[in-house]
Each structure stands twice: as structure tokens, then as C-alpha cells.
C-alpha positions as CSV (number, residue, x, y, z in Angstrom):
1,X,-5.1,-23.0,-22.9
2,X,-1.7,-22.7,-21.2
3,X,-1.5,-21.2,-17.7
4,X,1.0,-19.7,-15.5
5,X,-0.1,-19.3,-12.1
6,X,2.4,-18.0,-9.7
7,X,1.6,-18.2,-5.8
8,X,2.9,-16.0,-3.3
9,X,3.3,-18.3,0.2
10,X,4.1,-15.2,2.6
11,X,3.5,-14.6,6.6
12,X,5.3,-11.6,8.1
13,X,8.4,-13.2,10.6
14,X,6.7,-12.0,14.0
15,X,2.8,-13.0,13.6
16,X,0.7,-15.1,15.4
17,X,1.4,-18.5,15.7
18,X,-2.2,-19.4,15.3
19,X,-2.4,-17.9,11.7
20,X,0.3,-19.6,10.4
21,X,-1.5,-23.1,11.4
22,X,-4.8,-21.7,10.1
23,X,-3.0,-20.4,6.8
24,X,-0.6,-23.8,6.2
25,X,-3.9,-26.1,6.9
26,X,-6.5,-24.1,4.8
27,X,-4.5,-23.1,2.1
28,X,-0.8,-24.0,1.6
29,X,-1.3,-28.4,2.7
30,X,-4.2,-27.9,-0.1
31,X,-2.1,-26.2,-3.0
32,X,0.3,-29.1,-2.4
33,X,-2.1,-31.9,-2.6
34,X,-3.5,-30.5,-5.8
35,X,-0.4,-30.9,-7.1
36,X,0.2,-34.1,-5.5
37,X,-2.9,-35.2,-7.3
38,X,-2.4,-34.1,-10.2
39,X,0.6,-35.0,-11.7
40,X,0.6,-33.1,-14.7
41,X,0.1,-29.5,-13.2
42,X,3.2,-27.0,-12.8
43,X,3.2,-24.0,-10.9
44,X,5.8,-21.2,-9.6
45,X,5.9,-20.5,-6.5
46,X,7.3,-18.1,-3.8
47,X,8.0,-19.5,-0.5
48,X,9.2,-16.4,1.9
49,X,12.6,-17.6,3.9
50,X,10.3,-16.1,6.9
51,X,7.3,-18.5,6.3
52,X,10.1,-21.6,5.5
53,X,11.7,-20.9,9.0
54,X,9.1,-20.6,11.4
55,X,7.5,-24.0,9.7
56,X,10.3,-25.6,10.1
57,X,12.1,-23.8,13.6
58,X,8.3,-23.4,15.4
59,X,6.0,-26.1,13.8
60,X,8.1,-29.1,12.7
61,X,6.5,-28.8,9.2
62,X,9.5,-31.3,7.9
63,X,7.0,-33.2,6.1
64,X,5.1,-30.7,4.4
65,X,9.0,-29.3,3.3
66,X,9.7,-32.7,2.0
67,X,6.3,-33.1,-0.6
68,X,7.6,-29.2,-1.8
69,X,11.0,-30.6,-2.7
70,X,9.8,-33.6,-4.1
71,X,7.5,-31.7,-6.3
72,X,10.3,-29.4,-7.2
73,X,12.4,-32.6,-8.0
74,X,9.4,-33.4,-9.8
75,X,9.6,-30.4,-12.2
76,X,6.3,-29.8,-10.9
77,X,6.9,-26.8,-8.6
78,X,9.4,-23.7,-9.8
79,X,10.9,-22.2,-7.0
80,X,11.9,-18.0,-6.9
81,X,14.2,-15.8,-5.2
82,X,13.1,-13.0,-3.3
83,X,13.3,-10.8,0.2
84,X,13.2,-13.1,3.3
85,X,11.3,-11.1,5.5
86,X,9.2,-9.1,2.8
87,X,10.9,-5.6,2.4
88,X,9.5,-3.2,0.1
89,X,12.5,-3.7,-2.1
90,X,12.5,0.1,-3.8
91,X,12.1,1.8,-0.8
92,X,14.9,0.2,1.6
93,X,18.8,0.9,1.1
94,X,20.3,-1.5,-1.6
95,X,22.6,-2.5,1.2
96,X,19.4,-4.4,3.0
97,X,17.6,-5.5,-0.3
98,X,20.9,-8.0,-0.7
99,X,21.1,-9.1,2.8
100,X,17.5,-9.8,2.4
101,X,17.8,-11.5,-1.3
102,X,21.0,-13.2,-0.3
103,X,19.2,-14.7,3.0
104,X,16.3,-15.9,1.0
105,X,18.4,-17.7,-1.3
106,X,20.3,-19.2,1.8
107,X,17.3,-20.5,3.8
108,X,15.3,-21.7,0.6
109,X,18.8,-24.1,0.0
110,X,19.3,-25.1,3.2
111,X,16.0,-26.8,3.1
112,X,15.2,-27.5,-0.4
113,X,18.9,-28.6,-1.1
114,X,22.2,-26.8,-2.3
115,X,21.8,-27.3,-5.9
116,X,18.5,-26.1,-6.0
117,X,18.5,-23.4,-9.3
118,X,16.5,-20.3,-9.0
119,X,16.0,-18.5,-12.4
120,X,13.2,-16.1,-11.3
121,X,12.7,-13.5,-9.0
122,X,9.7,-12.4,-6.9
123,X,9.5,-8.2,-6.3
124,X,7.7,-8.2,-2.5
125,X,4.3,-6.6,-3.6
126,X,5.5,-6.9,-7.2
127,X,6.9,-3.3,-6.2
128,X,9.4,-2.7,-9.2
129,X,12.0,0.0,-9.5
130,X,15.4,-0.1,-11.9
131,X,17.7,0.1,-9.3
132,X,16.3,-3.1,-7.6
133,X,15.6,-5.0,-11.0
134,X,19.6,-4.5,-12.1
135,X,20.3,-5.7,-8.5
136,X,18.4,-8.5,-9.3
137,X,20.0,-8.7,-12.3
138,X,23.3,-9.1,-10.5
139,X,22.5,-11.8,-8.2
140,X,22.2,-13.9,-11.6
141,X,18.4,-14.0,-11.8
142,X,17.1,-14.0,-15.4
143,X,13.7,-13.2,-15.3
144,X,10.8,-11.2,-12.9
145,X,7.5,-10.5,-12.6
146,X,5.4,-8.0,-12.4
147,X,1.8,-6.4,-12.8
148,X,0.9,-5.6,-16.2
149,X,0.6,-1.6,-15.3
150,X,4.6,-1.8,-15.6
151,X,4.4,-2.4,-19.3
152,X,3.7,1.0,-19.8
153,X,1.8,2.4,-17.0
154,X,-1.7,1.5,-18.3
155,X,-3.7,-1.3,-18.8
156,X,-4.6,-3.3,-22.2
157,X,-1.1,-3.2,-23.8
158,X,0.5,-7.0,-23.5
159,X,1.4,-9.4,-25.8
160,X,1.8,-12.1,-24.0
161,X,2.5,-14.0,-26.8
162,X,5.9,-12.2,-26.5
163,X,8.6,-12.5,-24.2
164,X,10.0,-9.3,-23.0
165,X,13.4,-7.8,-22.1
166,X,13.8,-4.8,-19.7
167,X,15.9,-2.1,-21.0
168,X,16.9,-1.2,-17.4
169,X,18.3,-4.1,-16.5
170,X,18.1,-6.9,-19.1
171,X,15.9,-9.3,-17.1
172,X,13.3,-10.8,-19.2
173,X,10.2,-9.8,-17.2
174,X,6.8,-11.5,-16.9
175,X,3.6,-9.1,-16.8
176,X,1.1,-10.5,-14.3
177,X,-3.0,-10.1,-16.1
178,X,-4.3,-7.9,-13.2
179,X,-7.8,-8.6,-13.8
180,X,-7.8,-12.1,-13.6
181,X,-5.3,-12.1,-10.7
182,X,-7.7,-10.2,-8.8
183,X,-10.9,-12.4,-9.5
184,X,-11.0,-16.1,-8.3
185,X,-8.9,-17.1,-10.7
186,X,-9.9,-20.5,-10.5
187,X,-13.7,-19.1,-11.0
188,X,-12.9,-17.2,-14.0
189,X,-10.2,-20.0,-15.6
190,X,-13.2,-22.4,-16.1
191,X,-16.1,-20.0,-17.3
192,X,-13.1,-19.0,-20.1
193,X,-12.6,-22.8,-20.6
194,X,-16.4,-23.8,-20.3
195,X,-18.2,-20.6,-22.1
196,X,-16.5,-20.6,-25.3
197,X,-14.0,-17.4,-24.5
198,X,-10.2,-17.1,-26.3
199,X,-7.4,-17.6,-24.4
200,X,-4.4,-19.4,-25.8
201,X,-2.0,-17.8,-22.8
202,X,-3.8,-16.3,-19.1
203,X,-0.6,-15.0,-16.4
204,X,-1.7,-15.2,-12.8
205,X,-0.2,-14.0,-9.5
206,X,-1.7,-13.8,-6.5
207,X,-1.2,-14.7,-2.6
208,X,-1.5,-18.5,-2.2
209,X,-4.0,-17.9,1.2
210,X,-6.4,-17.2,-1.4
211,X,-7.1,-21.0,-2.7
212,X,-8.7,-21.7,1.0
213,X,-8.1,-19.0,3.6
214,X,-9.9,-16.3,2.0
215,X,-11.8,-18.5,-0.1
216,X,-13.3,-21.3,0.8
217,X,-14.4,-22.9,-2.3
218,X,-16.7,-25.7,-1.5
219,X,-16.7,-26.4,-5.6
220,X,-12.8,-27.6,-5.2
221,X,-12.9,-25.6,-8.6
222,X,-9.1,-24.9,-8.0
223,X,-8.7,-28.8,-7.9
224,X,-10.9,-29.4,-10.9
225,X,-9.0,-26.5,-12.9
226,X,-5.4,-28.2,-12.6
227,X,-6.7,-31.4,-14.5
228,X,-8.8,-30.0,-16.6
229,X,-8.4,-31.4,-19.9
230,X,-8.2,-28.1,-22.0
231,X,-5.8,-27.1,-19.0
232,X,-2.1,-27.1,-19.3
233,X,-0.3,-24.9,-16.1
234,X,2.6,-24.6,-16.3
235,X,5.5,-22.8,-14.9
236,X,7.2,-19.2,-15.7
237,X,10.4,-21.1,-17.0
238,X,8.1,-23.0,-19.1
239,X,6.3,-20.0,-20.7
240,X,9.3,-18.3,-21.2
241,X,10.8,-21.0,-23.0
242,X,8.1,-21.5,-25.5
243,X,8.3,-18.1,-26.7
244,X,9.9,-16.9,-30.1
245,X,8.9,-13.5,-30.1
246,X,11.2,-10.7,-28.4
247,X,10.7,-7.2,-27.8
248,X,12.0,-4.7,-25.4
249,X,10.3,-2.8,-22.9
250,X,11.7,-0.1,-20.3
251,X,9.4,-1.6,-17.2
252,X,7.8,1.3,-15.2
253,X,7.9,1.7,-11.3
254,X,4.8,0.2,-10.0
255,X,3.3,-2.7,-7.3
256,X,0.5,-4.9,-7.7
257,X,-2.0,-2.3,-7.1
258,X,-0.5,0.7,-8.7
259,X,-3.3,3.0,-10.7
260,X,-2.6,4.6,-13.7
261,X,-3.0,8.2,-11.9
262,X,-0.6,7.2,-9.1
263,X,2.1,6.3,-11.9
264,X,1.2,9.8,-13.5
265,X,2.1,11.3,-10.0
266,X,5.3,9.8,-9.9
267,X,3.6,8.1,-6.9
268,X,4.2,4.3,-7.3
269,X,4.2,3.1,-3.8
270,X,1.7,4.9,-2.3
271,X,0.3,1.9,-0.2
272,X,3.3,1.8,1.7
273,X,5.1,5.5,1.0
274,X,2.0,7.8,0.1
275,X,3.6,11.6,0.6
276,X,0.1,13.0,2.3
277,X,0.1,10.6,4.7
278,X,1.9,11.3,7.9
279,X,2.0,8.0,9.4
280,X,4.0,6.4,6.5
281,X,6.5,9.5,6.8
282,X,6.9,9.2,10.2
283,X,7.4,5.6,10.0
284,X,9.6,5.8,7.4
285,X,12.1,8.3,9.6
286,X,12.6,5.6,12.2
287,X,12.9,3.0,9.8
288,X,15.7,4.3,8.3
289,X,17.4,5.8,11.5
290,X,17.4,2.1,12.8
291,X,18.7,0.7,9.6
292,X,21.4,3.4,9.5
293,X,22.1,2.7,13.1
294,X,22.6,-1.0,12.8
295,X,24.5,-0.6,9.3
296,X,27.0,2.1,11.1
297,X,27.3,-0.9,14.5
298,X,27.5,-4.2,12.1
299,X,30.3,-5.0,14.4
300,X,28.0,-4.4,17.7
301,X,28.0,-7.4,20.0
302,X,24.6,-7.8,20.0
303,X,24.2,-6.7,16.2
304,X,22.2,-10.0,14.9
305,X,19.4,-9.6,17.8
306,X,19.3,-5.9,16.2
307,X,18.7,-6.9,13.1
308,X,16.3,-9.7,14.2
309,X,14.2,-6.8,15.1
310,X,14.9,-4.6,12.1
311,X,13.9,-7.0,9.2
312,X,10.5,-7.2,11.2
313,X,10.3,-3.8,11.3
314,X,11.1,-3.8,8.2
315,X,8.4,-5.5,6.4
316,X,6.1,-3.8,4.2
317,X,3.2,-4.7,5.8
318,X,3.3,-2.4,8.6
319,X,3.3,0.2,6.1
320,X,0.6,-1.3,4.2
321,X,-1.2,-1.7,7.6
322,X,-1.0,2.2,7.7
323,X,-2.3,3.1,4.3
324,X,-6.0,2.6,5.3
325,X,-6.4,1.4,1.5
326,X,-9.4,-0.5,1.0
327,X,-9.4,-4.1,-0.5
328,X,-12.5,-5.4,-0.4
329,X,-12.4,-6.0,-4.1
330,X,-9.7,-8.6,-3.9
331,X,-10.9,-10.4,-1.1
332,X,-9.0,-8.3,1.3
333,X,-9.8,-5.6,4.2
334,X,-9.6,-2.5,4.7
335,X,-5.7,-1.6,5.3
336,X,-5.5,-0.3,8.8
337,X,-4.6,-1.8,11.6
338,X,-3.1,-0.1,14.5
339,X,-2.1,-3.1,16.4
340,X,0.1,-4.1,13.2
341,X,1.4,-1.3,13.1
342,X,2.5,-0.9,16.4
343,X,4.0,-4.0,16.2
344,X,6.5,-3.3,13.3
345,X,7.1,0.2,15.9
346,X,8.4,-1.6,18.6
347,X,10.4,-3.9,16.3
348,X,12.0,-1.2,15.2
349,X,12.6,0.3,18.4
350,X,14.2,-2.8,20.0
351,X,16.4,-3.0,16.9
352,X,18.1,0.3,18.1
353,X,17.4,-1.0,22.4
354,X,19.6,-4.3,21.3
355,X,22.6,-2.3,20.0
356,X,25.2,-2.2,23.1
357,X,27.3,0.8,21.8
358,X,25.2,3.6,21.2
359,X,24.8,6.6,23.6
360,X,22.0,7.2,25.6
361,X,21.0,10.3,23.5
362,X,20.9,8.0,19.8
363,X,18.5,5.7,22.4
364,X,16.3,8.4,23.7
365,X,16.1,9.8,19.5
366,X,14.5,6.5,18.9
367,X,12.0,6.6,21.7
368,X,10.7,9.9,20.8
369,X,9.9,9.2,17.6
370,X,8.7,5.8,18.3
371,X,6.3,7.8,20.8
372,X,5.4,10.7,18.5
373,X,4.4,7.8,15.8
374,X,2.4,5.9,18.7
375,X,0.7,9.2,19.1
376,X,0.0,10.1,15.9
377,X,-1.4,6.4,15.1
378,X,-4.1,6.4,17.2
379,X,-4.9,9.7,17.1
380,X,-5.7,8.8,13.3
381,X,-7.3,5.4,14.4
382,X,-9.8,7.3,17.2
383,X,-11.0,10.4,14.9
384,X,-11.1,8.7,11.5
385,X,-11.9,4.5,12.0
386,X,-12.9,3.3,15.6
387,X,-16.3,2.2,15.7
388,X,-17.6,3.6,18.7
């Protein structure tokens, strides 16, 4: 049984210090070794420009950036383009999904080397539109990936014993099995392999903190699955290459977690854009009044501290953080947090404080409806979640 596994190594640009270490030691150093150790095993992986910087700028990671390239040299580990600090790519301007796809590519060759090639792209919470994939497309990517719902809005309709086009942009796009991705995919790769069960060709995609942060897996099943005899992972490239078969499919918008009924509803990001929910709205007016802001001052003086603050503000978990979506199934919490979302407020905020030539009035906009959202947030948090 082949296997494509492709892990998603993400921490938004302003957390904690401490859960980087505790992320990078539990989960990240032990994806690496497995590989180390196992010489045969190939896996794709996406390695966020805001991750990459702070391990190399804050921690001094230069060694564990050094085994990565060597594995890439290796053929071992696929790299992919995506957004550097994690945008929802559908639901920014187009203007700010480049600078964030061009910055990715940037930081991931200024430390894994100029010539590194990047054929694949990763969608920040595999959140798909056509507009973004023929961006994409433009950059001189040729191929993405994304949940099987996209195929046609359901479930159960694959053949991934085909490789597919997309008529919107003409990527060739990789459907993630949604199922397995949410399980522990190690777990439920070796019952297949053990119990008898058909699988010439299983497509994985999930967060890399799973293989040790959020699972612990005393078994080291993850370690014993990559050399597994009846085993072969390899990478997206690889998969794509071995296929004959080609048939065209107009990709759907959808994320990782899209439902059938959301799709139905014309509702595709409703984790991080739902229309009933007020918080996301709100959030989403300041957003793009300080994007707007530091797109009309890109000559500002102090326009790159701006924008240090916007891209933070910017990424899609402090919507997610305000979705109060609950993920216990996928060894996740429930999605609310108003501490994280307060954070990406006040990153957006600053983003429009930092700008020197704006008038008081623009200021004072921002500062009311940074308050009004403060207000709202934990008026929500207070009546609806607080344990008290």
C-alpha cells in the first residue's frame, strides 16, 4: 500500500514561546527522526515561513533546519508553498494572498537554499476558492491539495487512482481522504495493513502536532508504520507521477472541515466567516479597514511595523478562535478562546497605531471598533461559555 501523508508544521507568528518548544520537541524533532531512521520513507510537508522564522530568529533551531534540508536533499522530504503567516487565503484581498505566498516562498529559500523547487501548494485550512487556486496557478505551482468534499461537495466520490485537473485553474489537485485524516492515522494505517482491509492508495493531511503533541502514542505506531514492510510513503510528487489516469474536475469552495450542508448554503468558510455570527463580522470589518489602510500608506515610514502587526491579525486562527466549533472529534477543543482572539484584535489595532500618516479621526475609527468587538467578545464569552 502506497501512502501520501502530508504534514502541516504551523504556529501562528505571535504565540507563546513556550508552545513552540513544547510543539518542536514533542512532535516536529520526532517526525524528523522517523525519517531520519527510516530511510526509505517520503513525506510532504508544509513548513509555515512563521514557524521557520521564529525557530531560527528566537530559538537557534539551526540544527533542526539543517536535518530538514538534508532530508529534502535526500528526496526524502517534499517541501510546499503556501501563506507565511496563515491567512485564510479566500477571504483576504488577492493583493495580501501574494505578499503572503511570495514571502513564504522567500523565507523557505533563504533557509532551505535558493534552488530549492516547490511544485505544490498548501491552501491554509485547505480553504479553496477559484480565484486563489488560479493565483496559485500563476505563481507557477502545479499542483494543490485539498479535502475530498471539493470533488464535488460530498463525500465517497474519488478515484484516487486518477489524477485530477481543475477546470478553474488547471492545477492538478490532490483530494485529502477526510476520514482517515481525522483518525490516528497511524492507528488506522496498520489495522488496514494488519486486518486484511484493501487499500492500494490512502491520501493523508493533517497538522504534524498530531504525531506527539496531541497524541502521545506510547506504541511509536507512527515510527513502526514508516518501515513497515507492506508500507511505501511516499510524497505528493511521487503519487502524481505514477498516475496514468486523467480526468477533470471543477474543485468546489470548501476547507478541511466543510459539511456537505454548509456547501449547499453557499457557506464554505463558516469556521472563520459564518454570516450569523457577529463576532466573525465584526472582526472581519477591522480586518479589512486595517488592510485597506496599510495598502493605501505602503509608502508610510513606519509601513513594515504595520504590517508586522497586520499579518498577525491576519491569521485565521483568530477567526477560528471565534467560531466556538467543537473538535473534540479530531483531537481538538472546542473553538473559542477569547484571549486568542483578543490577541489578533490588538494586532490589528496596532497595525493601524504604527501608521505615522493617518489622521487622528482614521485612528479613533479603529479604536472604536476594536472596543465594540472587545465588548461584544466577552459579552458572548460570559453568557454563553464561562464556567462559573
Amino acid at each position: 500500500m502506497k501512502w501520501v501523508n502530508v504534514l502541516h508544521l504551523y504556529q501562528p507568528a505571535n504565540i507563546e514561546s513556550n508552545k513552540i518548544v513544547e510543539a518542536t520537541n514533542l512532535s516536529y524533532e520526532r517526525i524528523i527522526r522517523a525519517l531520519e531512521d527510516c530511510p526509505q520513507a517520503r513525506i510532504t510537508l508544509n513548513i509555515a515561513g512563521s514557524l521557520l522564522k521564529r525557530w531560527v530568529e528566537e530559538f537557534s533551531y539551526l540544527d533542526l533546519v539543517e536535518r530538514i534540508k538534508k532530508l529534502i536533499r535526500s528526496g526524502q522530504v517534499e517541501l510546499l508553498g503556501s501563506a507565511a503567516y496563515h491567512a485564510l487565503l479566500p477571504l483576504v484581498p488577492e493583493r495580501e494572498a501574494l505578499k503572503q505566498i511570495v514571502e513564504q516562498e522567500n523565507v523557505l529559500r533563504e533557509h532551505f537554499g535558493e534552488d530549492l523547487q516547490l511544485k505544490g501548494f498548501f491552501l491554509p485550512e485547505l480553504a479553496y476558492s477559484a480565484d486563489i487556486a488560479r493565483l496559485i496557478k500563476s505563481r507557477g505551482y502545479e499542483w494543490i491539495l485539498v479535502d475530498e468534499i471539493a470533488f464535488s461537495g460530498s463525500f465517497g466520490n474519488v478515484d484516487w487512482s486518477k489524477k485530477y485537473t481543475d477546470t478553474n485553474s488547471g492545477l492538478s489537485v490532490v483530494f485529502r481522504h477526510r476520514a482517515y485524516s481525522e483518525s490516528y492515522v497511524p492507528t488506522t494505517l496498520l489495522e488496514i495493513l494488519e486486518g486484511g482491509k484493501s487499500e492500494s492508495m490512502v491520501v493523508t493531511a493533517s497538522d504534524a502536532e498530531l504525531y506527539g503533541l496531541r497524541h502521545l502514542d506510547h506504541l511509536f505506531e507512527f515510527e513502526n508504520l514508516l518501515c513497515h514492510p507492506r508500507l511505501e510513503p511516499v510524497t505528493v510528487s511521487d503519487y502524481l507521477g505514477g498516475l496514468s489516469k486523467i480526468d477533470e474536475v471543477g474543485v468546489v469552495a470548501s476547507s478541511w472541515q466543510s459539511s456537505p450542508l454548509e456547501l449547499k448554503r453557499n457557506q464554505a468558510f463558516n469556521l472563520w466567516k459564518k454570516p450569523t455570527n457577529k463576532l466573525h463580522k465584526k472582526l472581519w470589518e477591522l480586518a479589512d479597514f486595517a488592510e485597506e489602510l496599510c495598502f493605501v500608506n505602503s509608502n508610510d515610514d513606519n509601513i513594515l511595523w504595520s504590517r508586522w502587526h497586520l499579518v498577525r491579525g491576519l491569521a485565521s486562527c483568530v477567526f477560528w478562535w471565534a467560531s466556538a466549533h467543537d473538535f473534540s472529534q479530531v483531537y481538538g477543543p472546542i473553538a473559542w478562546s477569547p484571549d486568542e482572539v483578543n490577541k489578533g484584535i490588538d494586532e490589528l489595532v496596532r497595525a493601524v497605531r504604527s501608521l505615522k500618516g493617518i489622521d487622528v479621526e482614521t485612528r479613533l475609527k479603529a479604536e472604536k471598533m476594536a472596543s465594540s468587538i472587545r465588548l461584544n467578545l466577552w459579552q458572548e464569552h460570559w453568557r454563553h461559555h464561562a464556567i462559573i
